[in-house]
N, C-alpha and C positions, 0 to 999 in steps of 0.2 A: 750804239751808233746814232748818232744825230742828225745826220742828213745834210749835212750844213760843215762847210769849213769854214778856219780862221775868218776868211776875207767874206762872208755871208754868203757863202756860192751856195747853192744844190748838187746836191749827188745826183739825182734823176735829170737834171737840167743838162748837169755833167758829160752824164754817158751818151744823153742825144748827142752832142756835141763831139764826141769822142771820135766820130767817124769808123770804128769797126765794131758794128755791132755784135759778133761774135763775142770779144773781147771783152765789150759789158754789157752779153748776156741778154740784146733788147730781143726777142723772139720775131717782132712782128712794129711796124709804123704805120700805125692809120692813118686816115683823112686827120684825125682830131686827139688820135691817144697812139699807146705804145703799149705794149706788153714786153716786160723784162721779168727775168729770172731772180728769186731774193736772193741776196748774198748771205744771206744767213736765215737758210728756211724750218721750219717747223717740222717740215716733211721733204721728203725729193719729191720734185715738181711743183714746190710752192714757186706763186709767181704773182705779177703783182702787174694792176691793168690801171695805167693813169693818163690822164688831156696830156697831150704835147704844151698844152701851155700853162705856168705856172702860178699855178693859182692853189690856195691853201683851203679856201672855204667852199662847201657844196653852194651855198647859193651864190657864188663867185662863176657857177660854170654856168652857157648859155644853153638852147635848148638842145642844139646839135650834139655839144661836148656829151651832154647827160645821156641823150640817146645813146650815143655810137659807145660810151662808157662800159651801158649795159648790155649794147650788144656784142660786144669785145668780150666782158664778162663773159657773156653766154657761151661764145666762141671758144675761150680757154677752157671751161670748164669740159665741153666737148672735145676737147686735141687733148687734153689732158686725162680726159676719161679713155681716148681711143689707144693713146701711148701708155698709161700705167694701169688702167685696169680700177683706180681705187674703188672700195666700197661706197663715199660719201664723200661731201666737203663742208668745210667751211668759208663763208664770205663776208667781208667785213671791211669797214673802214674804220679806222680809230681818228679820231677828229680831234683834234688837240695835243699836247705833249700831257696833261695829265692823265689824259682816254688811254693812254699809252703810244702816240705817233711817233713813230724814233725819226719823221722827217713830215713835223708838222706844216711845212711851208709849201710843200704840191702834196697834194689830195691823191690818195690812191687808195684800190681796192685788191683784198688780198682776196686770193686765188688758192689755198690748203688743201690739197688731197687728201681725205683721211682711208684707212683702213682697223677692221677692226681689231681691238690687241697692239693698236701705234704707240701708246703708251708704254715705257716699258724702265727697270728700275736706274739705268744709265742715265734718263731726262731727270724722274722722280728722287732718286738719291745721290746722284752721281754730279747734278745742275751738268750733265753732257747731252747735249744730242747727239745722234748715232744715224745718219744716211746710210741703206744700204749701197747707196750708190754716187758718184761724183756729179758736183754740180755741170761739168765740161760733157758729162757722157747724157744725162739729161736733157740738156742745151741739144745734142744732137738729135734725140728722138722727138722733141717738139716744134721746133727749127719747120721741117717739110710740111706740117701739120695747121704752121700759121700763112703758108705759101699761096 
């Protein structure tokens, strides 16, 4: 996934715009960011907390965006710990299309619930992920959480 259509759109730019945010998955609209649901997560409940405005580069964001960034962060991480329970997470930006960004043009920060034993030989030898659970029924138990 690239982030980016034919015509140079964004996919996160996209889904603001989209008008039902069920539909693409955004959980929550801050003063300054968003939290959306990946479309293709790591884990259930992976979720991913970026500015409402589109900017690619960290020192592109002002001081407000950076602030409220991380307390969004902070936020998911807690609605996400009180809905699934995980062991631990992971947090991370990937900064560039080489760092690995599949949507190097808005800046976001991933949100990975882990548990222990997530690993399993489906990801390892199979190149499948395996959700025990649907991205739709997720959506619903973190939904109230960002309220």
């Amino acid at each position: 996934m690239t982030g980016a259509d034919d015509s140079g759109g964004c996919v996160f730019c996209d889904h603001l715009l989209e008008g039902d945010d069920e539909k693409a998955r955004i959980l929550m609209r801050g003063e300054r960011t968003f939290v959306i649901l990946n479309a293709f997560p790591y884990n259930t409940g992976h979720l991913m907390v970026a500015p409402l405005r589109h900017v690619g580069e960290l020192g592109e964001l002002v001081s407000d965006e950076r602030h409220e960034l991380m307390d969004v962060t902070e936020r998911a991480v807690a609605a996400v710990t009180d809905a699934l329970a995980p062991h631990g997470f992971n947090l991370g930006m990937n900064l560039g299309r080489v760092a690995g960004a599949g949507i190097p043009g808005h800046l976001h920060m991933h949100v990975v619930p882990r548990w222990g034993g997530d690993t399993n030989y489906m990801t390892v030898v199979g190149e499948t992920k395996v959700l025990p659970e649907m991205i739709a029924d997720t959506y619903e138990k973190l939904r109230p959480l960002f309220s």
